[in-house]
KOLPA-969417 format. One line per field, with one value per residue: x negated, y, z negated of N, C-alpha, C in turn; residue number from 0. Coordinates in pm, whole numbers. Last residue first. Example, Ala and Ser with C-alpha at 12.3 -4.5 7.8 and 13.67 -1.06 7.14 Angstrom:
2
n_px <- -1285_-1319
n_py <- -225_-569
n_pz <- -708_-780
ca_px <- -1367_-1230
ca_py <- -106_-450
ca_pz <- -714_-780
c_px <- -1290_-1320
c_py <- 3_-330
c_pz <- -787_-780
k <- 1_0
This chain:
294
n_px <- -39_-1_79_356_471_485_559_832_881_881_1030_1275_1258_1168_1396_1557_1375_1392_1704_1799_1642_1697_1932_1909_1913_2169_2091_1936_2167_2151_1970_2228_2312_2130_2223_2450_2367_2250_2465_2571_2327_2222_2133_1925_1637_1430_1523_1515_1243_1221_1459_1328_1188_1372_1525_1346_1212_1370_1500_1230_1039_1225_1235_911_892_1061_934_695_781_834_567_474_630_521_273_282_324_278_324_241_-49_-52_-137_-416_-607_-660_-501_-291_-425_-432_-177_-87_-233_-126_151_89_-60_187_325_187_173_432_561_365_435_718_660_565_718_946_809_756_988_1093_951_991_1270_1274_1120_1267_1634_1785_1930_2231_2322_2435_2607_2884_3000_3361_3646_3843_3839_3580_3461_3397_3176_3084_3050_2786_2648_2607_2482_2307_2291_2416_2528_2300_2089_2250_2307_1979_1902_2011_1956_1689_1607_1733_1613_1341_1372_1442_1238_1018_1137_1095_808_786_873_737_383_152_99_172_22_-347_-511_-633_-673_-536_-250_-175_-159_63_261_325_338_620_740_735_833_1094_1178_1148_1348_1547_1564_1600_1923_2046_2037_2171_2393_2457_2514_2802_2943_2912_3020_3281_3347_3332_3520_3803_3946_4027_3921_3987_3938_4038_3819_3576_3702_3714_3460_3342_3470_3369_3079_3043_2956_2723_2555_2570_2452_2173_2110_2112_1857_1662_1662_1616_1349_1217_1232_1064_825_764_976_1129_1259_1649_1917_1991_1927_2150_2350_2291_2280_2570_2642_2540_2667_2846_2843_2752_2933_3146_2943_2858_3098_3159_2991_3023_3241_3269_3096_3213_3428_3216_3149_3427_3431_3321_3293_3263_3032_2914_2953_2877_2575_2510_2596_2352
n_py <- 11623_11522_11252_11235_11337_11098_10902_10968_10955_10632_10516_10538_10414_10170_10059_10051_9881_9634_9617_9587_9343_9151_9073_8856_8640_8490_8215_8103_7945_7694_7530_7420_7221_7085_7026_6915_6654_6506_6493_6302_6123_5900_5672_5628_5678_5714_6006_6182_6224_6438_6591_6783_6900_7035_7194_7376_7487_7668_7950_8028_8000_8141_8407_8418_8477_8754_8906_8893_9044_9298_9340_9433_9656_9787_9831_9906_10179_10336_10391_10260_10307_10512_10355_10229_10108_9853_9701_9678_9544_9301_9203_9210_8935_8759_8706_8535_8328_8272_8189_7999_7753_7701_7587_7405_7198_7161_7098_6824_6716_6686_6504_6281_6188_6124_5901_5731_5688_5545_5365_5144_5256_5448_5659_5583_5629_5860_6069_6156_6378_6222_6037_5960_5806_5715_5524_5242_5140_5188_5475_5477_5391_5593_5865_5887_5778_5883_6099_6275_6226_6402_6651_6669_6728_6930_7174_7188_7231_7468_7669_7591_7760_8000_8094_8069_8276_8517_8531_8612_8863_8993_8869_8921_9125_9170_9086_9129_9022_9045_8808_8865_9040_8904_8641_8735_8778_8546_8398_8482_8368_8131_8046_8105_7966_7717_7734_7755_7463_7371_7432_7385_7090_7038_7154_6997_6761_6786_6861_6647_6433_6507_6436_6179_6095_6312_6484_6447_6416_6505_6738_6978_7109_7003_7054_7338_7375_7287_7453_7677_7631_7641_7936_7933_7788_8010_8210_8158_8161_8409_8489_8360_8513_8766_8685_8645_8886_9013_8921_9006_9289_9466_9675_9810_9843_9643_9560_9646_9535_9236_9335_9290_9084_8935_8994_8939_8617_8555_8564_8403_8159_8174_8092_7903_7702_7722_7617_7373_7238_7213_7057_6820_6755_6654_6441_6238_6119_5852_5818_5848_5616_5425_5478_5401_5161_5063
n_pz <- -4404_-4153_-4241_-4355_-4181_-4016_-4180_-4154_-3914_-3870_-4088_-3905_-3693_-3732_-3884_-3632_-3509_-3637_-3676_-3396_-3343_-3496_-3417_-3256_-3453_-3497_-3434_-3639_-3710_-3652_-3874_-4021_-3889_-4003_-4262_-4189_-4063_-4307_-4448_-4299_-4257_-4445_-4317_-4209_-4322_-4129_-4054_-4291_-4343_-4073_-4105_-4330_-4127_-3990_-4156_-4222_-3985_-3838_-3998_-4160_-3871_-3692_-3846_-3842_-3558_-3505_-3672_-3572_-3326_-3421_-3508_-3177_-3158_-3372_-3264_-3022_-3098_-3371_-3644_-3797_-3839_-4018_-4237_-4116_-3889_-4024_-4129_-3966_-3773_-3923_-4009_-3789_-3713_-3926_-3867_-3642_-3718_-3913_-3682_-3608_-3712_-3782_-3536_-3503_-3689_-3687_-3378_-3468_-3595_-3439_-3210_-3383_-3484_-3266_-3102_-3316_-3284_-2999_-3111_-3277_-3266_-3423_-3309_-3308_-3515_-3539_-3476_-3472_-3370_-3430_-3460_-3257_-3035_-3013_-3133_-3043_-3055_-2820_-2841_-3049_-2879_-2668_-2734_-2396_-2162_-1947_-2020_-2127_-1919_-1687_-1825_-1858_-1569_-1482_-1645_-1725_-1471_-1450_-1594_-1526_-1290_-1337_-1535_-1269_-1134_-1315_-1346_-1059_-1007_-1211_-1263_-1503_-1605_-1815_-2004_-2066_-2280_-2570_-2712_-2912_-2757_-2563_-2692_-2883_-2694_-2605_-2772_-2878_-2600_-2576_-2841_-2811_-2601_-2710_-2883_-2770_-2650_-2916_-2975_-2767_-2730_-3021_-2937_-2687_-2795_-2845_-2652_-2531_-2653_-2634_-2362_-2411_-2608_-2674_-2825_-3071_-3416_-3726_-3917_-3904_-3938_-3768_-3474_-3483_-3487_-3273_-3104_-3093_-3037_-2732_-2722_-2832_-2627_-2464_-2599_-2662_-2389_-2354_-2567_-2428_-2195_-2281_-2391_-2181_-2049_-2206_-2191_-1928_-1841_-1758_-2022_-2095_-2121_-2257_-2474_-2651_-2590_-2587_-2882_-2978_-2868_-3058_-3288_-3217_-3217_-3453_-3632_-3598_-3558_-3807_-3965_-3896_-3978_-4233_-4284_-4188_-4332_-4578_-4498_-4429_-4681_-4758_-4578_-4697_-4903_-4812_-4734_-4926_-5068_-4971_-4984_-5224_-5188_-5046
ca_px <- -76_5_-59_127_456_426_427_738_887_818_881_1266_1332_1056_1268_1578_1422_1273_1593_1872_1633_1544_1945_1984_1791_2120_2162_1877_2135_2226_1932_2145_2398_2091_2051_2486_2426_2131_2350_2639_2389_2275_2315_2039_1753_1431_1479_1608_1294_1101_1427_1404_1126_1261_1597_1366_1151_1380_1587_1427_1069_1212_1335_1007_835_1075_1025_693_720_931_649_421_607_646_280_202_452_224_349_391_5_-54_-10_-358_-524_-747_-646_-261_-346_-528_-229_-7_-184_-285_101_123_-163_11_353_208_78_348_577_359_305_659_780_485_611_971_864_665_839_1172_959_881_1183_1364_1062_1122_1504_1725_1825_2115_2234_2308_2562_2849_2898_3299_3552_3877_3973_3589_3508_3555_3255_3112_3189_2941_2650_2646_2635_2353_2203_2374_2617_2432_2089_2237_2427_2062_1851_2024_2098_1771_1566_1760_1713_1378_1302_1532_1313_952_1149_1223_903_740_924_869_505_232_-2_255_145_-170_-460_-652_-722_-619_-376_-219_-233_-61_192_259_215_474_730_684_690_1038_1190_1085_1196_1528_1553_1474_1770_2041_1938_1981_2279_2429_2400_2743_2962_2866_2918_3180_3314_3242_3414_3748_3916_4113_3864_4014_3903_4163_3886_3581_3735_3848_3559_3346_3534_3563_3141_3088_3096_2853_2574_2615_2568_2302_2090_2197_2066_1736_1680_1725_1428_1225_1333_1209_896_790_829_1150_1174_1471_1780_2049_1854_2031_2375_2272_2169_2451_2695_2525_2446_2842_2909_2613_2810_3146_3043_2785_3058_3280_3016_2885_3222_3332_3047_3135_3405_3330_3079_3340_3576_3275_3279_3387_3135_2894_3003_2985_2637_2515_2651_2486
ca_py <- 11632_11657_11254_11169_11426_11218_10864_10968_11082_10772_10546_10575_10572_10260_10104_10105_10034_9701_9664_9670_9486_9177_9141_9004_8680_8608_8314_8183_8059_7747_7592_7578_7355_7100_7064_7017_6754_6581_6559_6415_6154_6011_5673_5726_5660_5622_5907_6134_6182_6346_6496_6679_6837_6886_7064_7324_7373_7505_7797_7948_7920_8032_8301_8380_8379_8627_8858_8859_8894_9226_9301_9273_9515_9788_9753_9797_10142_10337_10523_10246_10168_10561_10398_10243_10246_9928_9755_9787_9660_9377_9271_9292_9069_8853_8787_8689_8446_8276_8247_8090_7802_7741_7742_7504_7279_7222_7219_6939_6738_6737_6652_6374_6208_6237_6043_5801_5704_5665_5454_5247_5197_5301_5667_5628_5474_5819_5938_6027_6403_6294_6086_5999_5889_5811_5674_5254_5169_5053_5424_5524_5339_5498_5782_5975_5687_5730_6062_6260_6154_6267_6545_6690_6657_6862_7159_7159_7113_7399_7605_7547_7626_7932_8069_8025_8136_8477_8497_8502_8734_8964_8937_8816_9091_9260_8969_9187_9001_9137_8811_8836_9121_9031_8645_8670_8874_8644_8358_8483_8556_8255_8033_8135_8039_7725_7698_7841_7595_7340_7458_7556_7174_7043_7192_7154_6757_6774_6957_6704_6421_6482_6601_6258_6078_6223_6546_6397_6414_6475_6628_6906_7186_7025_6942_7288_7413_7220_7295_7658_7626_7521_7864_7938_7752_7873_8242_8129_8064_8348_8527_8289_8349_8739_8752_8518_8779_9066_8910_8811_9203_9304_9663_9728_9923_9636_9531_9694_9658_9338_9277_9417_9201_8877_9016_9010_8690_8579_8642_8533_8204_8188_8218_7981_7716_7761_7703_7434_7267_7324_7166_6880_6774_6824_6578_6326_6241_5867_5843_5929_5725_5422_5495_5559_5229_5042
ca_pz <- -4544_-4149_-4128_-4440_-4294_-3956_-4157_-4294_-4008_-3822_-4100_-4068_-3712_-3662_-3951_-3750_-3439_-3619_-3750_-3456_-3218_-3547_-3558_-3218_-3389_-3518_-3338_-3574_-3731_-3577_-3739_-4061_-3878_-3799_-4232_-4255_-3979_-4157_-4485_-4292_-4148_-4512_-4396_-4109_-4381_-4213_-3992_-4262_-4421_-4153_-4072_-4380_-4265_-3971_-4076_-4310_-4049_-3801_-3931_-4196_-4044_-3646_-3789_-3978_-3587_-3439_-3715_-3668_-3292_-3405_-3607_-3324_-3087_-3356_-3439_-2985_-2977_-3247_-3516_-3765_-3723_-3931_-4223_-4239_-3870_-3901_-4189_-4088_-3741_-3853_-4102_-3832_-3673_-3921_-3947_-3652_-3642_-3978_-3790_-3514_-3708_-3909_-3640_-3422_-3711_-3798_-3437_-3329_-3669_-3580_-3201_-3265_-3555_-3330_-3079_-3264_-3405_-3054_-2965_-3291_-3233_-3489_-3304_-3153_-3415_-3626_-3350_-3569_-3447_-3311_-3495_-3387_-3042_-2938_-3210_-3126_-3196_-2810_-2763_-3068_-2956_-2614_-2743_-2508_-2292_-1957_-1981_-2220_-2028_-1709_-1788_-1971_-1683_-1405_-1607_-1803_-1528_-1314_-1649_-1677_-1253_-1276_-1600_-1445_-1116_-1329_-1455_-1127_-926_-1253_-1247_-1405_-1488_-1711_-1993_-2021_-2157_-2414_-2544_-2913_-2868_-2512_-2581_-2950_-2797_-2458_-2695_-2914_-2691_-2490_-2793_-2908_-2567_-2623_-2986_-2861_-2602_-2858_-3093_-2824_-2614_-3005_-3065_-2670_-2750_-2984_-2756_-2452_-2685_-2784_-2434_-2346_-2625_-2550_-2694_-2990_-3252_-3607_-3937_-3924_-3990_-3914_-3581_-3436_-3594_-3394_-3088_-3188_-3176_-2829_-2682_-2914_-2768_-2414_-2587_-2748_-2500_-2283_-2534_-2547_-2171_-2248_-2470_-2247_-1946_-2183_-2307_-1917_-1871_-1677_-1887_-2141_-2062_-2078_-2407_-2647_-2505_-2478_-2889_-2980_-2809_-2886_-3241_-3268_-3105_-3332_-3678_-3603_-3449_-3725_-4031_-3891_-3828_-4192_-4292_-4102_-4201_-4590_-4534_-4325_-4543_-4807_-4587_-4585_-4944_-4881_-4625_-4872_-5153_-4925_-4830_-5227_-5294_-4992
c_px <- -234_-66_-68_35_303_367_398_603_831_796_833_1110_1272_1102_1179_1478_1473_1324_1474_1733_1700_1538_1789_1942_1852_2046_2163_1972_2070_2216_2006_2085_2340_2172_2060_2274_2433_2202_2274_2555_2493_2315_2311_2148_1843_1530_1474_1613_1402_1185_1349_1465_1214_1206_1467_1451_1226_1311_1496_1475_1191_1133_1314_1147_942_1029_1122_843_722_902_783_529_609_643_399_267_403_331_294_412_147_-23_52_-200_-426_-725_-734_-391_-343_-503_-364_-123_-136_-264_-52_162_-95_-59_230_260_55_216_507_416_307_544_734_538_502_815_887_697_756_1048_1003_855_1090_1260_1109_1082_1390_1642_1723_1953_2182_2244_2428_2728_2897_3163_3464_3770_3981_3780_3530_3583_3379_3229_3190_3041_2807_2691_2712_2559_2298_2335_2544_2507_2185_2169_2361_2221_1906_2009_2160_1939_1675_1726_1793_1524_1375_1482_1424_1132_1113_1251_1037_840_935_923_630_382_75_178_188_-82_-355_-628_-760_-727_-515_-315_-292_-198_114_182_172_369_624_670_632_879_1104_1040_1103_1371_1509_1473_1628_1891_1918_1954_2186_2370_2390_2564_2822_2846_2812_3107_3266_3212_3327_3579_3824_4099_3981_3961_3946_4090_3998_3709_3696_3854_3708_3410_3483_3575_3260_3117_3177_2951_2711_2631_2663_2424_2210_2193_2092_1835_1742_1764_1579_1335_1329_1278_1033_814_868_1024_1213_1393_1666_1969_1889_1904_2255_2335_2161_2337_2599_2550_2441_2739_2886_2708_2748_3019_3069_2872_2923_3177_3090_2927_3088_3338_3079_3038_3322_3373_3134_3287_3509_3362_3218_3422_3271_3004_2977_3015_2782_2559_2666_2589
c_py <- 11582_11664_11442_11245_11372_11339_11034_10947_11096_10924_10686_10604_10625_10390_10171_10172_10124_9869_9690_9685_9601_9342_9191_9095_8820_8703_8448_8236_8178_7910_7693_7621_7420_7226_7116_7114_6866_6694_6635_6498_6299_6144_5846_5708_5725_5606_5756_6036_6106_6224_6380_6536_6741_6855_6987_7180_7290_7434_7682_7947_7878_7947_8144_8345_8353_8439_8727_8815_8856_9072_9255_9253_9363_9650_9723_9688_9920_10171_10442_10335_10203_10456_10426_10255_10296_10073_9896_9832_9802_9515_9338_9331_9193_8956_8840_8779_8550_8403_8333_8208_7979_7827_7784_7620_7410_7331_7261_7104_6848_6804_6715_6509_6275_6263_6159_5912_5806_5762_5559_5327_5263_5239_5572_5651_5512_5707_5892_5942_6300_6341_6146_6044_5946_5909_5766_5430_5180_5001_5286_5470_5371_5354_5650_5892_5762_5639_5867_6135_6145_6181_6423_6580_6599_6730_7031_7132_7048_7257_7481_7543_7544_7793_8000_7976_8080_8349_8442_8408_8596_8864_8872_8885_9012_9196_9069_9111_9035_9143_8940_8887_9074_9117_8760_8683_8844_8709_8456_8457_8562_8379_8104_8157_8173_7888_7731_7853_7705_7420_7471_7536_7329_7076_7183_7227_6915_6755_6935_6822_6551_6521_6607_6354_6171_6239_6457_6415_6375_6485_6483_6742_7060_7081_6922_7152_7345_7219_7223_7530_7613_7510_7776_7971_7767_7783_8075_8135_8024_8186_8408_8381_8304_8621_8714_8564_8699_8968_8927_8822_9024_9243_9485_9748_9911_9772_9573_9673_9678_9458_9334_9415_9307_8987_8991_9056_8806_8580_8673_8665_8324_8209_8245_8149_7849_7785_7757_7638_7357_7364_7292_7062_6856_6835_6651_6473_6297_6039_5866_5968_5851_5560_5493_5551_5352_5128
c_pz <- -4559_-4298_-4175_-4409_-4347_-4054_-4099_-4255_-4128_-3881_-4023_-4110_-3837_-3695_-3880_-3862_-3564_-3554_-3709_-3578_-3300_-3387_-3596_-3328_-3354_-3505_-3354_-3412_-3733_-3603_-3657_-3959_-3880_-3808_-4090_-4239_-4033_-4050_-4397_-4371_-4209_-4357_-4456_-4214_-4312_-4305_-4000_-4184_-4364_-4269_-4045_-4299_-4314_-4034_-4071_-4272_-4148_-3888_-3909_-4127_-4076_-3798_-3797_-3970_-3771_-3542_-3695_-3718_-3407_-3329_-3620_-3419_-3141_-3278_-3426_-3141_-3051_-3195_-3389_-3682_-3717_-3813_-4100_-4211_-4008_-3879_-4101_-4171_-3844_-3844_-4075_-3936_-3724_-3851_-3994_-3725_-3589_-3849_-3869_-3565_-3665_-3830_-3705_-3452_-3615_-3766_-3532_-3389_-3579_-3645_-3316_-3247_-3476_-3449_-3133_-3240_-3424_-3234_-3015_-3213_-3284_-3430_-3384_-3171_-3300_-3536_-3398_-3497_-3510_-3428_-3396_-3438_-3184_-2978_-3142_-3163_-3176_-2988_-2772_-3021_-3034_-2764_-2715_-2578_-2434_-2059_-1944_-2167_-2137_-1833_-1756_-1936_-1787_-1523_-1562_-1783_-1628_-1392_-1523_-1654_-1417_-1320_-1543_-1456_-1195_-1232_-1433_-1212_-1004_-1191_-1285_-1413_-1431_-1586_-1865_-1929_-2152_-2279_-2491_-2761_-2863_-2637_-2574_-2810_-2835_-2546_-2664_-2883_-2768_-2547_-2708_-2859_-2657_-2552_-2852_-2864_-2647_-2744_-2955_-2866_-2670_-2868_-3078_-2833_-2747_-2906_-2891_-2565_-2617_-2748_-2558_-2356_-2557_-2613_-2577_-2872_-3159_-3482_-3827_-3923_-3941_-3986_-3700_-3546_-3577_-3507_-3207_-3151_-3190_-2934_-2707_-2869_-2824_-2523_-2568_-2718_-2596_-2360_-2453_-2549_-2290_-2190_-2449_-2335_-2070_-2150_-2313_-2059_-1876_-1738_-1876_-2032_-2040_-2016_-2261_-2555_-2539_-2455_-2683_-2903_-2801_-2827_-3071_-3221_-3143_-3212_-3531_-3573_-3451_-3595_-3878_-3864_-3818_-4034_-4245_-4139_-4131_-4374_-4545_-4381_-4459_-4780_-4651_-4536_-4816_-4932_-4660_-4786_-5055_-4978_-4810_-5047_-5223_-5066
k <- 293_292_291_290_289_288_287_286_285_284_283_282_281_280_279_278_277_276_275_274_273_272_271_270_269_268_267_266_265_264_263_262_261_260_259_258_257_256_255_254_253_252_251_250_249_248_247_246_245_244_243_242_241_240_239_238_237_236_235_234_233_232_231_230_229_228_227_226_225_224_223_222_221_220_219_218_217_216_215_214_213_212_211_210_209_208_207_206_205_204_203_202_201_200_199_198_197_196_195_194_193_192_191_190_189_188_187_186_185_184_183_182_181_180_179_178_177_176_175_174_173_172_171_170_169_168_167_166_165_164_163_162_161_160_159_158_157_156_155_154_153_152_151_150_149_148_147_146_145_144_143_142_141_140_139_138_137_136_135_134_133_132_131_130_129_128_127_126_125_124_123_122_121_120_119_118_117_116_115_114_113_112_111_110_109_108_107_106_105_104_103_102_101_100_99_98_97_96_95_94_93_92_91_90_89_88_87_86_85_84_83_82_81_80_79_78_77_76_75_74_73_72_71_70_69_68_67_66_65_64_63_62_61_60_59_58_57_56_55_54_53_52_51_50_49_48_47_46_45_44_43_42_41_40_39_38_37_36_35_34_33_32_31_30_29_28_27_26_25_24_23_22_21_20_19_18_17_16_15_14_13_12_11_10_9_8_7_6_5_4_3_2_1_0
């Protein structure tokens, strides 16, 4: 009870440091958002491309909602109505788990077309891009109604709708609720970890196989920006679900778990793995060409 009042009593440097982390990703992945399609507005229509530009658009819908968090980390006030709370404060975890979804296609397709030998070009573009209507049609339809029947509902019987906002720890005290956040936290872990691991064998196949000479070819470039994909998706999501493992069983530490979910927000950056791998392909190439001649 102690360490719960001392928390809520030290929620204003919660707040602080939220509003900095928020500040600093708003800046950051409008930025990468930019780069990222002018780099892609030449691309091909593969089913990596569309997943590519599913998570843009991803984020973008994401960090629209950020100046509203900043808005209230920064004067510590809600004055915009429970509903839009709650609408501002669900679009973090549809960003995240979108993300994570969007994550998975990319590495599958790559993991598929090395292990396998199956070319992701086989299924077409028609395809892909009902694939990606159908998800976000689910997610469009889906989403307002569980914000608006179940999402919060603990909150407005509180009382926080004219003043606080991101307080929605009780929502998840039943055992079902429980459950399921033990389900998914622990699916996420393993499914990064695992995916991570078989793309860095990759790479390290590659480099046994052809030595130096892999940074010249189209396929290593590919992979290593699936690699980069996958170590995103490390530092951002495990370190939140791990700790929501923990947190689950103790909802008093709540401004803890939000400052852990912020960090997720940072794989908005992602944009930032099209500017380096290209970067480093520039740079190797020439060096690898001089090896090869020598």
């Amino acid at each position: 009870t102690g360490n719960k009042t001392d928390l809520d009593s030290d929620s204003t440097h919660f707040h602080d440091v939220l509003l900095g982390i928020y500040s600093l990703v708003f800046v950051s992945g409008m930025l990468c958002f930019s780069v990222a399609v002018h780099a892609l507005k030449s691309s091909s229509t593969s089913i990596t491309s569309i997943a590519v530009f599913n998570l843009l658009f991803t984020h973008f819908l994401f960090l629209l909602t950020i100046p509203f968090r900043i808005y209230y980390y920064s004067t510590h006030y809600w004055n915009l109505g429970l509903d839009f709370c709650k609408v501002v404060s669900s679009m973090i975890h549809i960003h995240m788990y979108m993300s994570f979804i969007f994550y998975l296609i990319i590495l599958i397709s790559r993991l598929l077309s090395f292990y396998k030998g199956q070319d992701m070009r086989s299924i077409q573009r028609l395809h892909a891009l009902l694939a990606s209507a159908a998800v976000w049609i689910i997610v469009l339809v889906v989403t307002p109604c569980v914000v608006t029947l179940s999402y919060g509902k603990i909150a407005g019987q509180k009382g926080n709708e004219t003043r606080e906002c991101f307080t929605f720890a009780g929502e998840i005290e039943s055992t079902s609720t429980k459950a399921i956040n033990y389900v998914v936290s622990l699916f996420i872990i393993l499914a990064t970890a695992v995916l991570t691991s078989l793309q860095a064998n990759i790479l390290l196949v590659l480099y046994k196989r052809d030595g130096k000479k892999c940074t010249l070819q189209q396929e290593f470039s590919a992979q290593l920006k699936s690699l980069c994909f996958a170590l995103i998706m490390v530092a951002s999501f495990i370190p939140y679900h791990l700790f929501r493992l923990y947190y689950i069983e103790h909802l008093h530490l709540e401004s803890i778990n939000e400052v852990f979910l912020s960090l997720t927000t940072f794989n908005c950056l992602d944009a930032l793995t099209f500017m380096g791998t290209r970067t480093c392909y520039r740079w190797t190439q020439p060096c690898c060409i001089l090896t090869c001649h020598h």
